[in-house]
N, C-alpha and C positions, 0 to 999 in steps of 0.2 A: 698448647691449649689443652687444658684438662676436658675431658668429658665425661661422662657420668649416664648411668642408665640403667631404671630401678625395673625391676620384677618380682612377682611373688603373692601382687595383693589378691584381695577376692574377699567371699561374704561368710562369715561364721557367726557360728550363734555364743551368745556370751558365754566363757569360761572356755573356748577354743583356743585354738592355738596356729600361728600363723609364722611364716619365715621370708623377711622379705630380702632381694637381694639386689646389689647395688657393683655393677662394674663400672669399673675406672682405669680410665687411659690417659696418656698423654702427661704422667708425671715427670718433670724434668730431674727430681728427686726425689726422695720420703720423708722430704721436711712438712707435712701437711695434717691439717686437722682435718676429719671427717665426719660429719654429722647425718644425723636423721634430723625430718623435722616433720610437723603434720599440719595440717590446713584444714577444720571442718568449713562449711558450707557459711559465709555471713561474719568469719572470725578471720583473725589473724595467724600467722606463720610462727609457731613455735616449737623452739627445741626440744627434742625427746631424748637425743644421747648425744655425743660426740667420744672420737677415739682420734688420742694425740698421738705422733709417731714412735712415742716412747711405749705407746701401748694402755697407758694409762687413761681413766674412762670418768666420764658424766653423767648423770642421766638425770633427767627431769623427776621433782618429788612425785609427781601421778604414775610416775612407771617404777619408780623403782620396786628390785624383788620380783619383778613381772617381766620386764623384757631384757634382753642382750647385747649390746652392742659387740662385733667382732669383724675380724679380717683373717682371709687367708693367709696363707704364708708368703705367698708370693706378692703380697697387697694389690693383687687385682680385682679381688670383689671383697664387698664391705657386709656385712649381713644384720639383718636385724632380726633376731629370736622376739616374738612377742608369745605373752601365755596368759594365761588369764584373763581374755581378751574381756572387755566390757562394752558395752554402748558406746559410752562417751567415748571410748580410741577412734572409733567412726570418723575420717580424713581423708584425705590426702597425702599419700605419705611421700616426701622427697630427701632426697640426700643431697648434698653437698659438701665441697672441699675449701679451704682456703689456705695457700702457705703459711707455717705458722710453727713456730718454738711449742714445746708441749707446754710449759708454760702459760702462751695465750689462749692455748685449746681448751682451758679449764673455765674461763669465762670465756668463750666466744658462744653464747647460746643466743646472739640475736641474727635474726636473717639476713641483716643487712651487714654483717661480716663475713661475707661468703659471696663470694664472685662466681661462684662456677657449681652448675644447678643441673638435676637433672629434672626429666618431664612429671616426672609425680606416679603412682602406682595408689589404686582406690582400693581401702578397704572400711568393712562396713562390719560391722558386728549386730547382730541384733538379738533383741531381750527374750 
């Protein structure tokens, strides 16, 4: 069973900069996509990055330029660089894994392709 578990968030003022990070255990191997995703407050769950085992990355047209999707080397924590923060990134920010050919990690930006979730880490940016 994979698990997941985000740190890092908190409140800055727009045009800050923020690092969030994301351990994961319980791989049975490094076949896996790994994603960011954000939740504001009334809206729905959407993709902000994903990074395929091959290394090779995604990111949402609202972040790109601005944030980082990466992983240690050891692929036990996942990280998100965010910069240039603005109002609207204001979320819920979670990660998530699902096994997965790199491949399918290039379209998998809906939440409901991802089984294994962590608790979510708030951040808030303000103007």
């Amino acid at each position: 069973q994979v698990q997941l578990s985000e740190s890092g968030g908190g409140s800055v003022q727009a045009g800050g900069s923020l690092r969030l990070s994301c351990v994961v255990s319980g791989y049975a191997d490094n076949n896996y996509c790994l994603g960011w995703f954000h939740q504001a407050p009334g809206k729905g769950r959407d993709g902000v990055a994903r990074l395929a085992s091959d290394g090779s990355t995604s990111y949402a047209d609202s972040v790109k330029g601005r944030f980082t999707i990466s992983q240690d080397n050891a692929r036990n924590t996942l990280y998100l660089e965010m910069n240039s923060l603005k109002p609207e990134d204001t979320a819920m920010y979670y990660c998530a894994a699902v096994p997965s050919t790199p491949r399918y990690c290039v379209n998998a930006n809906n939440h409901e392709q991802y089984p294994f979730w962590g608790q979510g880490t708030q951040v808030t940016v303000s103007s």
